[in-house]
N, C-alpha and C positions, 0 to 999 in steps of 0.2 A: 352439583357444579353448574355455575349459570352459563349461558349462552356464551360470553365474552370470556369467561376462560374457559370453555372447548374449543372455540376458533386461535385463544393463543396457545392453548397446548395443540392443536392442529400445525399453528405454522414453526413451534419447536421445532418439528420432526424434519423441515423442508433442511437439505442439506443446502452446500452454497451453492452448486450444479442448479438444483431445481430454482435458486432464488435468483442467480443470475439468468435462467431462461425467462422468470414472471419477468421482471423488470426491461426484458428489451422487447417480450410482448405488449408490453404499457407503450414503450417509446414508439416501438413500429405502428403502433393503431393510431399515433395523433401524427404521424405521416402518413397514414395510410397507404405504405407499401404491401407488394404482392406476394401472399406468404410464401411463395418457395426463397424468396430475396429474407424474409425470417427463418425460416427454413434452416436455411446456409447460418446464418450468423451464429443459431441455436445450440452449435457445437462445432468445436474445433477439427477445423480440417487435416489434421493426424495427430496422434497422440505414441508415443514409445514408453515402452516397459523396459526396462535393465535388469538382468539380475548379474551382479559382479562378486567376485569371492576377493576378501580380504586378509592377510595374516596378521595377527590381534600379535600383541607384545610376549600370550604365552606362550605361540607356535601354533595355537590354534587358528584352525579360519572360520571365516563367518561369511555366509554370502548375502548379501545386503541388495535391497530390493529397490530402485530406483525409477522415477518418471520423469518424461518430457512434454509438455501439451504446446502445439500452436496453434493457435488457434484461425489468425488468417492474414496473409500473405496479399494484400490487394495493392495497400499501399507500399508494401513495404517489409521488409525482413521483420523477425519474429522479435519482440525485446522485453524480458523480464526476468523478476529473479529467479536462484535457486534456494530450496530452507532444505534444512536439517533438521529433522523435529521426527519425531517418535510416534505422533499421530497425522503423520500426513499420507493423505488417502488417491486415489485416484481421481476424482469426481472432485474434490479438495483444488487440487493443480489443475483438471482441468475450467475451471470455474477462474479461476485466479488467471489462467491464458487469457478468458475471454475477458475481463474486467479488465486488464492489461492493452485487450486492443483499444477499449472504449477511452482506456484511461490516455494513451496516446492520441487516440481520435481529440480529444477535447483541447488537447492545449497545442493540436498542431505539430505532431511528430512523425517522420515519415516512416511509419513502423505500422508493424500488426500485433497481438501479444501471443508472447510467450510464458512459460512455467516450467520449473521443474522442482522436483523433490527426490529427497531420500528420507526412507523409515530409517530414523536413528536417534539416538540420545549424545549429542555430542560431547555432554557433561559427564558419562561415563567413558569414554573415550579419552587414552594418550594425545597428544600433541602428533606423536606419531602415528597413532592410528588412524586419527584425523585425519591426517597428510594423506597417511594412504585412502583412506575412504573416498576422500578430494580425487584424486588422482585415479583413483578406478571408475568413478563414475566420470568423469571427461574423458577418461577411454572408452568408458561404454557410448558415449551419444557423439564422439568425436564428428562423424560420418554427418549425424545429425540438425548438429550447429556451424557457425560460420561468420563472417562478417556481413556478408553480402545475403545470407540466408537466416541466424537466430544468433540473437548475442545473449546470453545470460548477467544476470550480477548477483550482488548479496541479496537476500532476504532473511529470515528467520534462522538466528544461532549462525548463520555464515557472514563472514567476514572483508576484507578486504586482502590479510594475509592467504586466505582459502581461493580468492578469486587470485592472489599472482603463483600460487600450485597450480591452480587450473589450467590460467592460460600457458605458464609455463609446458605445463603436459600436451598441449595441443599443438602448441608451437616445435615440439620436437615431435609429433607423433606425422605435422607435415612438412620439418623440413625447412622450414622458414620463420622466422620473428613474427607473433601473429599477435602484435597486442590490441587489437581494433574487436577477436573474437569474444571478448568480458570484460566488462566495465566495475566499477567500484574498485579497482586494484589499489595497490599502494602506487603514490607519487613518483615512487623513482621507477616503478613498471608502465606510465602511461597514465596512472588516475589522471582526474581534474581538481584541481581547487574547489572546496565549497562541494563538494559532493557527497561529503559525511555527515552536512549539514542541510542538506538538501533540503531532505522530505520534508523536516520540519521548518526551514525557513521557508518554501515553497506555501505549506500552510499557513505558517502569518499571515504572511502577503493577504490571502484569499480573508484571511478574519479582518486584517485591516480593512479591506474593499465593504466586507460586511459590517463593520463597524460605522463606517463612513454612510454606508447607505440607510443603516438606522437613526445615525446622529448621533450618536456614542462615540464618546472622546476614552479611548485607548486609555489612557490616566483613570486608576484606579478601576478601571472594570475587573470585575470577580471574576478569576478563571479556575476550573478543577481539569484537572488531568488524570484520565482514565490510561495505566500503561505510562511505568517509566523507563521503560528502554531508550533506546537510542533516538528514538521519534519524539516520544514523551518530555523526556527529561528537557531535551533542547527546545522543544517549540516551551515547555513552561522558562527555559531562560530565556530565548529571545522575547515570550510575551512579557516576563516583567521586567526586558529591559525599554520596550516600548512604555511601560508605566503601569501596567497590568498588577492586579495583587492576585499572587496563588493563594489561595484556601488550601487546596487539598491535591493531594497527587497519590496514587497506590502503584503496587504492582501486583504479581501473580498471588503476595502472601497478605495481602487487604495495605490499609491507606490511611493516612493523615490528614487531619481538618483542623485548620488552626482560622478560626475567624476575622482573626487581627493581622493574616498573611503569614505563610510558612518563612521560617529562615531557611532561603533557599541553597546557601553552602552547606550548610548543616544538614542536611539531606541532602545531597548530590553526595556529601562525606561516609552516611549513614549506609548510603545506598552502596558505596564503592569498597565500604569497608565492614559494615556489619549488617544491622537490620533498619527497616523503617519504623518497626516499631519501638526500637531504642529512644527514638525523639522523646519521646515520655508517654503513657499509658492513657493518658487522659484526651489525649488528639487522637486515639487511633480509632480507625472507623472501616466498614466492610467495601471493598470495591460496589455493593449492590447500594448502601448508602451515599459513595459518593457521587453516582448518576443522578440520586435522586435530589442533590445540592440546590438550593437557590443561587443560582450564578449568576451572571451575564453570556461566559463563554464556556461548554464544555469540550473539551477537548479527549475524545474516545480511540486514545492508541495502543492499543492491544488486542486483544478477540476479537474472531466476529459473532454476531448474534446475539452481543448482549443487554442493546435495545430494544424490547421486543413488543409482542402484542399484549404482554401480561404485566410492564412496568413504563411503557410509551406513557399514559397518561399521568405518571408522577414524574415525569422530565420539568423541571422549572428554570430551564435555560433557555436565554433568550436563541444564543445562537448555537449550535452543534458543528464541531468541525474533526471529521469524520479522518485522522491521523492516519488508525487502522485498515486494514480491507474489510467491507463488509459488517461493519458494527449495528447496523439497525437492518431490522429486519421489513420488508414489504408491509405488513401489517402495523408494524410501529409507524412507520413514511406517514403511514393514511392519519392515525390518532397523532402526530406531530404536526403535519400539515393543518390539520382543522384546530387543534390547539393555538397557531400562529407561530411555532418553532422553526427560526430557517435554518432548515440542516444546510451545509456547504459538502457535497459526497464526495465519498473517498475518491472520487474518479477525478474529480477536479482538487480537490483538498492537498490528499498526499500526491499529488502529479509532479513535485519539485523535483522529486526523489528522480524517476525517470528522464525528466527533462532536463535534469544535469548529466545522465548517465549520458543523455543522446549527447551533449556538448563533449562528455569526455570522447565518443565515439568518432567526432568531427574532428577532434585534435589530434586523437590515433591515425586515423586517417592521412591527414596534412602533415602530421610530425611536426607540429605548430601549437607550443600550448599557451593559454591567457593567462592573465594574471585571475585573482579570486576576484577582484572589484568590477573585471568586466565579467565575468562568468555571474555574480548579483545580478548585474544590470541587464544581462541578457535575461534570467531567470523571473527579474523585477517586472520586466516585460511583457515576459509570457503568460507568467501567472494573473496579473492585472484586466491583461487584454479577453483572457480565459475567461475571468470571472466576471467580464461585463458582457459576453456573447451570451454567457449561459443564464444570465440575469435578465437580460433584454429579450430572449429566448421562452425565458418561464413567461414573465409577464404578457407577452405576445400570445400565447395559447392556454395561461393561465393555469400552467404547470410549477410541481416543484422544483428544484432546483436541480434533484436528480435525474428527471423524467426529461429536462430540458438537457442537459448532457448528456444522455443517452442518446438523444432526439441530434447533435452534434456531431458526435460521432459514428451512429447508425447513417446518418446521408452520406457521410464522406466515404465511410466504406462501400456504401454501397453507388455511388459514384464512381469509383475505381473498382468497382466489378464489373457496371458497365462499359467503362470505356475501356474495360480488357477483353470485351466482350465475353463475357463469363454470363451473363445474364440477359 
């Protein structure tokens, strides 16, 4: 085995825990703050365990094992989602709290991150046992969260119906209409407009900025999309309603590559009613092939860590726009960068998601809500504004793009540590 695959079987092994601490070691050294000020950032300032018992449809119970991470409170209450997923780990959520604060640090939100999870498989699960799964975990962390202290929303397999159980249950557990404590609800609980479209229109934006600053006209640039869920699928319709041709899109069960541009109702059909592979046998290709596409734009919305340091240097995308959490790994950043690949990271990438959730929060709040065209234009705003700090940022110290937004959000947290005198 040579050299360069021992170091990337080396950084396989780093979980997101350990890879979100390299990464704010990188940003903290080109500020050169004083490590106890890393110290602090390198792990969430409390973390909660649940365990809640459930009655399953046969009379049986199951007690289901639950987490909370926040990770810091400087600027601001805790804000991020909850998943439902079968492999989510402790070190998993806590990792995803801290990238949550950074990911608010960036675009200006007056928050710290939070995370939660629950071990479960929601696809074996009733409707009803859902409910209640929903429902016993908002009882467990009730105490926990808060408007003024941690707001939760959807993330992985949770919903928008999941988020009006939830708040429902908290709001009778204190007594008062609390729809300001979780965001992503349904419209007639408090949502916002444009918030199911968030994350992915949040990411256009930032590929337009990148677009425009390479000189690439939007029209007809090659885009593959890695993950078509809810992130995926939309950021591949709004790119090719900007004029963008998709090639290729996959999910969990591999992907299509149609040269001449996928027909993109015909998979959104495929996807909502049968398989992707149905399109026809001759397009279909392995999620590991379609990273390794000649594009313009790749779009990585699903896993993380599946850029890594063993396929970084067969990336032939101009630009990477990082949908998912965590999609490329530290080691890959490096063989990207010296390639001349501008990743756009997920901290600033998928930041739409969040930065609507914070407008839904503002409307909860005031019991005042917008219409969708100004909730865009606020969003159009943010993300633009975002992406030209973190641009002007890199090039200033001659960093990536990701190293320069860490480098954003690490001052400002650590600005409102000092002025709380915390430090």
């Amino acid at each position: 085995m040579s050299i360069t695959e021992n170091v990337a079987l080396a950084q396989e092994t780093l979980n997101p825990f350990e890879i979100v601490q390299k990464q704010i070691d990188e940003a903290a050294a080109y500020l050169q703050l004083p490590q106890h000020i890393t110290d602090i950032l390198k792990k969430p300032k409390r973390v909660l365990t649940v365990n809640f018992p459930v009655k399953m449809d046969d009379g049986s119970v199951v007690v289901f094992e639950g987490y909370r991470s926040q990770h810091n409170d400087a600027i601001g209450p805790g804000k991020g989602g909850i998943r439902f997923h079968p492999d989510v780990t402790l070190d998993e959520v806590k990792a995803l709290s801290m990238w949550m604060s950074f990911k608010c640090g960036v675009v200006g939100l007056p928050y710290g991150g939070g995370k939660g999870g629950v071990i479960c498989d929601p696809h074996k699960l009733s409707k009803v046992e859902l409910e209640r799964v929903s429902r016993g975990y908002m009882e467990a962390i009730a105490d926990f969260i808060g408007p003024d202290k941690d707001i939760p929303a959807p993330d992985v397999y949770t919903t928008p119906e999941i988020m009006g159980w939830m708040m429902d249950t908290y709001s009778r557990l204190k007594g008062v209409n609390t729809p300001g404590v979780i965001t992503g609800k349904p419209l007639i609980l408090g949502g916002s407009k444009g918030r199911n479209e968030a994350t992915a229109q949040g990411c256009v934006y930032t590929v337009l900025a990148a677009l425009k600053e390479l000189d690439v006209s939007p029209e007809g640039a090659i885009v593959a999309v890695q993950g078509f869920g809810n992130a995926g699928r939309i950021a591949a319709k709004l790119l090719a309603e900007q004029g963008c041709k998709v090639v290729a899109v996959s999910d969990s069960r591999g992907g299509l590559y149609q040269a001449e541009g996928l027909d993109l109702p015909r998979v959104f059909a495929l996807k909502d009613h049968a398989k992707l592979a149905d399109y026809g046998e001759s397009y279909v290709i392995t999620n590991e092939e379609l990273l390794e596409l000649d594009v313009d734009i790749l779009v990585p919305a699903a896993l993380e860590n599946v850029i890594t340091g063993a396929n970084a240097a067969n990336i032939r995308a101009r630009i990477i726009a990082e949908a998912a959490n965590g999609p490329t790994t530290p080691e890959a950043d490096k063989i990207l960068q010296e390639n001349g690949v501008l990743v756009i990271p997920d901290i600033l990438a998928n930041a739409g998601g969040v930065t609507v959730s914070y407008f839904e929060w503002v409307q909860n709040l005031a019991n005042y809500y917008w219409t969708e065209e100004e909730v865009l234009e606020r969003l159009s705003q943010r993300m633009y504004a975002s992406y030209d700090a973190v641009r002007a940022l890199s090039r200033e110290h001659g960093t990536n793009l990701r190293t320069a937004a860490f480098m954003i959000s690490i001052k400002r947290i650590s600005e409102a540590m000092s002025a709380r005198g915390w430090i």
